[in-house]
C-alpha positions in Angstrom: -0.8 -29.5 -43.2 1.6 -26.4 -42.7 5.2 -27.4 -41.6 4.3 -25.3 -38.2 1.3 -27.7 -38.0 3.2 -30.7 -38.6 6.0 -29.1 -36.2 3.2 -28.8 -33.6 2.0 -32.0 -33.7 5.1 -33.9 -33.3 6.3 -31.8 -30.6 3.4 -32.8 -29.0 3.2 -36.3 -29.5 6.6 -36.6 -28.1 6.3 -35.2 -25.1 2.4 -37.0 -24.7 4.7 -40.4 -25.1 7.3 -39.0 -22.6 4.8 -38.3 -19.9 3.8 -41.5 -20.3 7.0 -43.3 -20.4 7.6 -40.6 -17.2 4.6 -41.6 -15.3 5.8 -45.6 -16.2 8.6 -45.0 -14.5 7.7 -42.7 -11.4 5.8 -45.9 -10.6 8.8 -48.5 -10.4 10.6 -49.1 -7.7 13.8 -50.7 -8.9 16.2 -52.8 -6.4 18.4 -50.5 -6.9 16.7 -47.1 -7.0 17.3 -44.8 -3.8 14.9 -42.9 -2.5 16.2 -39.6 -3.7 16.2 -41.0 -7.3 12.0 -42.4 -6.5 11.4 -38.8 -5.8 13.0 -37.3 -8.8 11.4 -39.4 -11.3 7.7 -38.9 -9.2 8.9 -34.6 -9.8 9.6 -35.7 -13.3 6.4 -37.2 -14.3 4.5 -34.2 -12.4 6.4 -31.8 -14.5 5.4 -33.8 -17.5 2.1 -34.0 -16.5 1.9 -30.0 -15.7 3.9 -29.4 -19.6 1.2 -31.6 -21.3 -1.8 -30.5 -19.6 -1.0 -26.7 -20.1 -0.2 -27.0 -24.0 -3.7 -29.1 -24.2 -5.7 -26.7 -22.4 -3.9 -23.8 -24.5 -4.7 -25.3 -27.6 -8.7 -25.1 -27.0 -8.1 -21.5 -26.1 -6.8 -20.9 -29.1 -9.6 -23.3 -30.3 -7.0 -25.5 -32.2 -8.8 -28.2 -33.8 -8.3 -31.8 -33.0 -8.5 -33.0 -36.2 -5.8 -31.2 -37.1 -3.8 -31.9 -33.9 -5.0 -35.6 -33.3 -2.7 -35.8 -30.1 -5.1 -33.3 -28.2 -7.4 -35.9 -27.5 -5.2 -36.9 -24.9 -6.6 -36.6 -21.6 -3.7 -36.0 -19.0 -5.6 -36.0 -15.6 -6.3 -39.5 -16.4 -3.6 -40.9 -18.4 -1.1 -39.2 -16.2 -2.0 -38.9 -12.8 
C-alpha cells in the first residue's frame, strides 16, 4: 500500500470512529446538558454523518476498491442515522 493509500485509509477510519462516537453522543442527554448544547452535538453528528457518507459514495465513483480501503464497507445511513 502507497503512503497516499495508507494516508486515505486512516483519514477515513478516524473520522468513521468519530461519527460514531458523534452519533453516541447526540443521543445522551446529560443532567447537565442544556438544550443549546443537545442541539449542537445532534448538528455535529449530522455533519459527521454528511462528511462520511460523501467520501464513501466518492470513493465508488472513483471506483476505489474496498479491499484496499477496508473502512468503505461502512454503511452510514444505518450506522449513523
Amino acid at each position: 500500500m502507497t503512503a497516499e493509500q495508507c494516508y486515505l485509509q486512516d483519514v477515513l477510519k478516524a473520522l468513521v470512529e468519530a461519527a460514531k462516537q458523534a452519533k453516541l453522543e447526540s443521543g445522551s442527554t446529560g443532567q447537565n446538558r442544556t438544550p443549546e448544547e443537545q442541539a449542537f452535538a445532534q448538528r455535529r453528528a449530522l455533519a459527521y454523518y454528511e462528511v462520511v457518507s460523501t467520501l464513501i459514495n466518492q470513493a465508488d465513483v472513483f471506483e476505489l476498491s474496498h479491499d484496499l480501503f477496508p473502512a468503505l464497507d461502512f454503511l452510514p445511513d444505518k450506522e449513523l442515522l
